[in-house]
C-alpha positions in Angstrom: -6.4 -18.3 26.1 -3.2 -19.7 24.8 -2.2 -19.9 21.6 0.0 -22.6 19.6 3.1 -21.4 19.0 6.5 -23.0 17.1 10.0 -21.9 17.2 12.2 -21.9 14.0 15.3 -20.5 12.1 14.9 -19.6 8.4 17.0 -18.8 5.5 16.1 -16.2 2.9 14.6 -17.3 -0.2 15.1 -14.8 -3.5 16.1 -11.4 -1.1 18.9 -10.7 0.7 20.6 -14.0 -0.4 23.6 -12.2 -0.9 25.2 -9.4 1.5 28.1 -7.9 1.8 30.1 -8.4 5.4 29.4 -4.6 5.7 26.0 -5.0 4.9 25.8 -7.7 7.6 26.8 -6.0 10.2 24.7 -3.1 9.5 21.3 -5.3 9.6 22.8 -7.0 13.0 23.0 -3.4 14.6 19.7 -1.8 13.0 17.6 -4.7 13.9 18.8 -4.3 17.6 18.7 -0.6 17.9 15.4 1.9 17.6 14.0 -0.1 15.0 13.8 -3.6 16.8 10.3 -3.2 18.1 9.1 -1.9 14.5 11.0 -4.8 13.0 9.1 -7.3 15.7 5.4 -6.1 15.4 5.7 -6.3 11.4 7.2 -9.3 11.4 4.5 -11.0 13.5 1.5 -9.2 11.3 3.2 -11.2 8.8 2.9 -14.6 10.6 -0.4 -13.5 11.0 -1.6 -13.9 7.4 -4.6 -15.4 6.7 -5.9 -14.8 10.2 -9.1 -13.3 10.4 -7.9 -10.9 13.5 -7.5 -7.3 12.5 -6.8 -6.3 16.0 -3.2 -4.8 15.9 -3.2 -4.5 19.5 -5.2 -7.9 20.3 -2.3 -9.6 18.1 0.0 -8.4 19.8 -1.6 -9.2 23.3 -2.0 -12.9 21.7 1.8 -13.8 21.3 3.5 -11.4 24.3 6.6 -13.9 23.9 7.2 -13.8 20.2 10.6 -12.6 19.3 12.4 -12.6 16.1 16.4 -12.3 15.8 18.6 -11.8 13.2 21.5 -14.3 12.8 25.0 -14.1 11.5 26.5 -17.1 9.1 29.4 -16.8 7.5 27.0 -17.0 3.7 24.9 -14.7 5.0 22.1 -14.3 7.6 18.9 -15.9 8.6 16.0 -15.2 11.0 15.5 -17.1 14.7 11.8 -17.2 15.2 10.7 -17.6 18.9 7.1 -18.3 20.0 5.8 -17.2 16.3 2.4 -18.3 15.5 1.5 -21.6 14.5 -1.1 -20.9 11.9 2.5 -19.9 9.5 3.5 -23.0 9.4 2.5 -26.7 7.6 3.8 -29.9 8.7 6.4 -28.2 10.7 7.8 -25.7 8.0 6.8 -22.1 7.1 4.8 -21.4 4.4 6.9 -20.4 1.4 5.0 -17.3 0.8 5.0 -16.0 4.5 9.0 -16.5 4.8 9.5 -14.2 1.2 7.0 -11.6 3.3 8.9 -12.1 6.5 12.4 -11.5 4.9 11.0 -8.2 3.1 10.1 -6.6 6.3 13.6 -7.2 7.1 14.5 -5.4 3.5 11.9 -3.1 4.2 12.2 -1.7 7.5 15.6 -2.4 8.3 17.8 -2.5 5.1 16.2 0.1 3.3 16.2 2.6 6.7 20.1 1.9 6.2 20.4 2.3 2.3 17.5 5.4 1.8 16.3 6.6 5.3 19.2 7.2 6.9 21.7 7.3 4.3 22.8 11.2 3.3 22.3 10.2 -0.4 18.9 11.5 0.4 18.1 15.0 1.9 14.0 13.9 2.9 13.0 17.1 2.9 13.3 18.4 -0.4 10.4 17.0 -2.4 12.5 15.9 -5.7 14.6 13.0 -3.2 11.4 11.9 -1.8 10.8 11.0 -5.2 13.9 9.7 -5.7 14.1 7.8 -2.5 10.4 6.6 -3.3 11.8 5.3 -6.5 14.9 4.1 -5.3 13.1 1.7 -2.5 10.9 0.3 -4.9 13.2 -0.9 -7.5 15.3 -2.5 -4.6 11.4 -4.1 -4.2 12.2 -5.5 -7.8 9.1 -4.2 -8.6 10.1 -2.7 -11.7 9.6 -4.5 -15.3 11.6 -2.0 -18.2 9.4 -2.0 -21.6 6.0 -3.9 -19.9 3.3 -1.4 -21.2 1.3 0.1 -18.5 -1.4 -2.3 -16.9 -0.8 -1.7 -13.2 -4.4 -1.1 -11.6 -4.1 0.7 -7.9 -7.6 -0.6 -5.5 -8.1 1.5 -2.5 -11.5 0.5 -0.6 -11.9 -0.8 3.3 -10.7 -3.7 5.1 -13.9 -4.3 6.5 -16.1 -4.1 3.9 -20.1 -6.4 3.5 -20.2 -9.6 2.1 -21.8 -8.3 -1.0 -19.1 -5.5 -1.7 -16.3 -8.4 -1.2 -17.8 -10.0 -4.0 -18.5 -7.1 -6.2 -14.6 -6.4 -5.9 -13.7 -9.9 -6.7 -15.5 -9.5 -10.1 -14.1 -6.3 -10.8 -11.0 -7.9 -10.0 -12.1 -10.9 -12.3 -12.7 -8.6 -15.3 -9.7 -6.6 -15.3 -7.8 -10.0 -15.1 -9.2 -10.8 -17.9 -8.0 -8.0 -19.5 -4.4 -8.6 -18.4 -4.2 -5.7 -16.1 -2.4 -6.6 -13.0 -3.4 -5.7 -9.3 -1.8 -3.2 -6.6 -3.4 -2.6 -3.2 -2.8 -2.5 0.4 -1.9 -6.1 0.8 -4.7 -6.8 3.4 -8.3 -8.0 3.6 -11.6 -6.5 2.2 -11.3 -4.9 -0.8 -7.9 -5.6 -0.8 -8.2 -9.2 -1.3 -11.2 -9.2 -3.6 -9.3 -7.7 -6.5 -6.6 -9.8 -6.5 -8.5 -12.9 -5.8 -11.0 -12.1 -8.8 -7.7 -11.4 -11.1 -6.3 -14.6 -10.0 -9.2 -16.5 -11.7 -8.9 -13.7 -15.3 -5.6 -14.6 -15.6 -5.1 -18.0 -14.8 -8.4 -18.3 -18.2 -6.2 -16.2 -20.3 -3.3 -18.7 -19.7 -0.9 -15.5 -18.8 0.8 -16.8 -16.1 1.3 -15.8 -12.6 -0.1 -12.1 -12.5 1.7 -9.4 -10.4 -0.4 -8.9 -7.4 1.2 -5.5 -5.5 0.8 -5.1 -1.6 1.9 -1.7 -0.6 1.8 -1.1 3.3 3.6 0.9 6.1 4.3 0.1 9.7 1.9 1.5 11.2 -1.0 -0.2 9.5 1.0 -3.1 8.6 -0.5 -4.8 12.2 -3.6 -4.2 11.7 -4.0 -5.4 7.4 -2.0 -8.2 7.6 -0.7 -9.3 3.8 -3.7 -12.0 2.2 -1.8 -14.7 1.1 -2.4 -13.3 -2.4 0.3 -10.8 -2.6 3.4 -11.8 -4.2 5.3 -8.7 -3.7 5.1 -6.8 -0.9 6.7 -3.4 -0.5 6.6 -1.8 3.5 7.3 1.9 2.7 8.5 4.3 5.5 5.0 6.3 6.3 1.8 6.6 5.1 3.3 9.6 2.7 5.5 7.5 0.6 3.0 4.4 0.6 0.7 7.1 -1.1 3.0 8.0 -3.6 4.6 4.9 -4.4 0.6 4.1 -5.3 0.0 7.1 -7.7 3.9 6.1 -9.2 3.4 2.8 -10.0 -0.1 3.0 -10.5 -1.5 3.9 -14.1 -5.1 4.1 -13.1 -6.6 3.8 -9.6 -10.1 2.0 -8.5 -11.8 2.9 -5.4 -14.4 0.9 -3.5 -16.2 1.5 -0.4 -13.8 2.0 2.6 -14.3 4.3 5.7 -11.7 7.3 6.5 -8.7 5.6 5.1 -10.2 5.3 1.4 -12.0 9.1 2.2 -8.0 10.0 2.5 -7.0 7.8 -0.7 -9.5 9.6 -2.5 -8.4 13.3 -1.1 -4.8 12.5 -1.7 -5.2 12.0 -5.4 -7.4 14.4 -6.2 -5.0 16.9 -4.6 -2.4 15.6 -6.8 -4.2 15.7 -10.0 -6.1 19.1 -9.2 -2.4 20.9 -9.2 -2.5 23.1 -12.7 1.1 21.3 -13.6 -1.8 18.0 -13.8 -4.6 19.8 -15.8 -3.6 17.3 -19.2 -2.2 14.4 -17.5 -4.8 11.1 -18.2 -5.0 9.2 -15.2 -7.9 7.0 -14.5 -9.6 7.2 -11.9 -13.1 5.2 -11.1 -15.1 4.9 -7.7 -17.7 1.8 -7.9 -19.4 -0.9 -5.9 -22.7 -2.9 -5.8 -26.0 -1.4 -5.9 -26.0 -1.0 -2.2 -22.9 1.3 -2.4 -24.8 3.9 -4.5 -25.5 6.1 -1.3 -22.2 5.6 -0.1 -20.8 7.1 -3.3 -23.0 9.7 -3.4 -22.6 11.1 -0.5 -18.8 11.0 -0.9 -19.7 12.8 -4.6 -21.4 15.4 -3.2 -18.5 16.0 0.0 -16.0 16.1 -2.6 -18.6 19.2 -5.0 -19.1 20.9 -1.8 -15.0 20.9 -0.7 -13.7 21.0 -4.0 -15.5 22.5 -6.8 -18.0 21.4 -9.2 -15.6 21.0 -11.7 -13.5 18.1 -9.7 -16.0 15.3 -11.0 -14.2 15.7 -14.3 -11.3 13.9 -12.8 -13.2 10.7 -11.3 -15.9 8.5 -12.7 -19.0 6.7 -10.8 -19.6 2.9 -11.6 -22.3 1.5 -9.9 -22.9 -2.8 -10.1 -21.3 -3.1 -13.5 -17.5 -4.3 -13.2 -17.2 -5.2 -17.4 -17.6 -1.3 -17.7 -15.6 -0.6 -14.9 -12.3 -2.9 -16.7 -13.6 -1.6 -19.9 -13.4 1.8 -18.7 -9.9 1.3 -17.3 -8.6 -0.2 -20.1 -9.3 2.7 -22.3 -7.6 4.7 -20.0 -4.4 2.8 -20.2 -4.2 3.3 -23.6 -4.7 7.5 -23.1 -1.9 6.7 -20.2 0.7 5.1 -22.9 0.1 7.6 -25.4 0.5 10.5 -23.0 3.7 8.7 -21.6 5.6 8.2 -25.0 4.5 11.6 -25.8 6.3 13.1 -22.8 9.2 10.6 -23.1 8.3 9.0 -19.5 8.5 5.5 -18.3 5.7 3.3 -18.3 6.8 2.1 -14.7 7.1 4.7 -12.6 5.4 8.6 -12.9 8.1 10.9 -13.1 5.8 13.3 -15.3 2.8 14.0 -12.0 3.5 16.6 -9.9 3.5 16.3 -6.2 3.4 19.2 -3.9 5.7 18.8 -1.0 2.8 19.0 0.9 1.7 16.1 -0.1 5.1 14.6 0.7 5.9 15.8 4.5 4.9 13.4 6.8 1.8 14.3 9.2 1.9 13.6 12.4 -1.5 13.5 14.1 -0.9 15.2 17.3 -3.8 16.7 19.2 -1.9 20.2 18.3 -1.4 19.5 14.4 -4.8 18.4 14.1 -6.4 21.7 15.7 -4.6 23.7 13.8 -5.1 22.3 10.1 -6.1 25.1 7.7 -9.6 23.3 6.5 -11.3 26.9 5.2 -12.1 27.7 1.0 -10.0 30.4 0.7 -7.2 28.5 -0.3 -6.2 26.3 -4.1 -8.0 23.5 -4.2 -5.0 21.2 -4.4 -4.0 23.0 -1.2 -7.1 22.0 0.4 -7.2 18.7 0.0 -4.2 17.7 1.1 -5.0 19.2 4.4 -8.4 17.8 4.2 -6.4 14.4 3.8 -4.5 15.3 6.7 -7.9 15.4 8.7 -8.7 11.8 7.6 -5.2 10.8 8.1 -5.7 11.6 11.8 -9.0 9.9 11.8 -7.3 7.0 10.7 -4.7 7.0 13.3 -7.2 7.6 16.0 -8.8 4.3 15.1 -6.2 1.7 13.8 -2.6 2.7 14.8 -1.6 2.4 18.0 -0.1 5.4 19.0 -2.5 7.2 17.6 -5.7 5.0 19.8 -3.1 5.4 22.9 -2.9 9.3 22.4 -7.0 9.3 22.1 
């Protein structure tokens, strides 16, 4: 079957406006080099949005003749889209939204792999300039706002999720809008629309203006969770590592909704974090909910995370079944514990310099056949220690079902 396709060059609209000749040339020979094909496949999961396809590899497959090129004026640069899907564009020009997305995989992938990746500013394995670099990327992101008080809610939950649970994370989203809490997720479908969607509606009633609706994503998924068109800042972070810790960062309080492996690794990866002793005090939110018909779903997860974990982990997590005013209420109250505790320990409301993550937590994973036979998943070990290699377990799950190198190695 073919598909309608349109060409077009675009010019950068609120990013990358501005480069130095240095800078210039550097993007011109990254974009080219090892990166190019990385820089193609994100860029066309961002033409992508509002597709229903989920298919990374089916996408692909669709538009074998797309190509994307960066171009050198004397302001500045723009992008040459070849063969890019027609579904990005009205009346001939592309959607506002999808050309700020298309220019941040360009800051994203190629700009900041110049400036953070591969810049010796940052040693990557040492755990404190993964923090650093973590930070460093997202306040390039302009995601930062000095003196806002913290209101930043992190949504984990699966892109394929039953009609009923979309709408149950639409409310939840509509009752922390209300609230004027603001929305960070994934940037795709499922329940990573539904929040943002619902807060939409919250804020637009409490006349607050535009709310700041988060999309946090990483190459490798990027393809197959396209950005809803709801996101109006999205950050594509180097691996799934950093996304994950950008999250807990940014995020003041974190609501989970039913998902498959990926949210089962969300989950483990911040319990890990707030199960290490330096965390024992730190308030942090932290609320797993859905409809009615989630209430097994849940449960079994509860009772994994007992039998893994400890008894004494369900102190760190609440369960909210079909009742989002308690869920918003709930995380509220927990902001409030979260700006106390952060003047108290002299910390920025914006970013989490306080929480402790383990380096473990931190060192990329790669899901090899080998690395996943030899993950250490017995008791005898901290518990914070165990679940980051039980995340590990689900991080290979993961890859085995939407990334492509990890399906191709299966």
């Amino acid at each position: 079957m073919k598909y309608k396709v349109v060409d077009a060059i675009i010019s950068p609209q609120g990013q990358l406006e501005t480069l130095s000749q240095f800078e210039v040339v550097r993007i011109l020979r990254t974009s080219k080099g090892e990166l190019s094909q990385i820089f193609r496949n994100c860029s066309l999961a961002v033409l992508n949005s509002g597709s229903a396809l989920d298919d990374g590899k089916e996408l692909l497959n669709r538009y074998p003749d797309f190509s994307i090129e960066v171009v050198q004026r004397q302001r500045g640069i723009r992008l040459s889209l070849k063969n890019a899907p027609v579904i990005a564009f009205v009346d001939g020009e592309l959607i506002s939204g999808i050309n700020e997305h298309l220019f941040t995989v360009l800051r994203d992938v190629i700009y900041v792999h110049n400036k953070i990746v591969n810049s010796p500013r940052f040693n990557l394995g040492e755990s404190v300039d993964v923090t650093n670099a973590v930070f460093h990327i997202l306040r390039n992101a302009k995601v930062f706002i000095p003196g806002l008080e913290p209101n930043m809610v992190v949504c984990w939950g699966g892109h394929s999720i039953a009609l009923e649970e979309y709408k149950y994370t639409k409310e939840v989203g509509y009752q922390l809008g209300l609230r004027n809490l603001d929305i960070c997720t994934g940037c795709g479908p499922g329940a990573m629309k539904g929040p943002m969607k619902g807060a939409t509606i919250g804020h637009a009633k409490q006349r607050t203006g535009v709310g700041r609706y988060l999309g946090m994503t990483e190459p490798g998924i990027i393809a197959a969770e396209s950005p809803n068109p709801i996101v109006n800042k999205l950050i594509i972070m180097p691996d799934i590592e950093k996304r994950l810790e950008a999250f807990v960062r940014i995020g003041h309080g974190i609501v989970v909704f039913p998902g498959g492996a990926g949210t089962a690794e969300e989950i483990l990866y911040i319990l890990g974090i707030l199960l290490h002793p330096d965390n024992v005090s730190m308030p942090y939110p932290l609320i797993f909910t859905g409809p009615k018909s989630a209430e097994d779903y849940f449960k079994q997860i509860n009772r994994f995370l007992l039998d893994t974990l400890g008894l004494d982990v369900q102190q760190r997590y609440k369960i909210i079944i079909g009742d989002p005013e308690r869920v918003a209420l709930e995380m509220t109250d927990g902001m409030n514990r979260v700006r106390e505790f952060r003047e108290q320990q002299s910390d920025a409301f914006y970013y989490n310099w306080t929480l402790k993550i383990d380096e473990q937590f931190q060192r990329p994973f790669n899901p090899s056949h080998e690395n996943m036979r030899n993950l250490n998943l017995k008791k005898d070990q901290p518990r914070h220690q165990l679940a980051a290699n039980l995340r590990r377990a689900f991080s290979g799950v993961v890859s085995g079902n939407v990334k492509a190198e990890g399906i191709h190695a299966i």
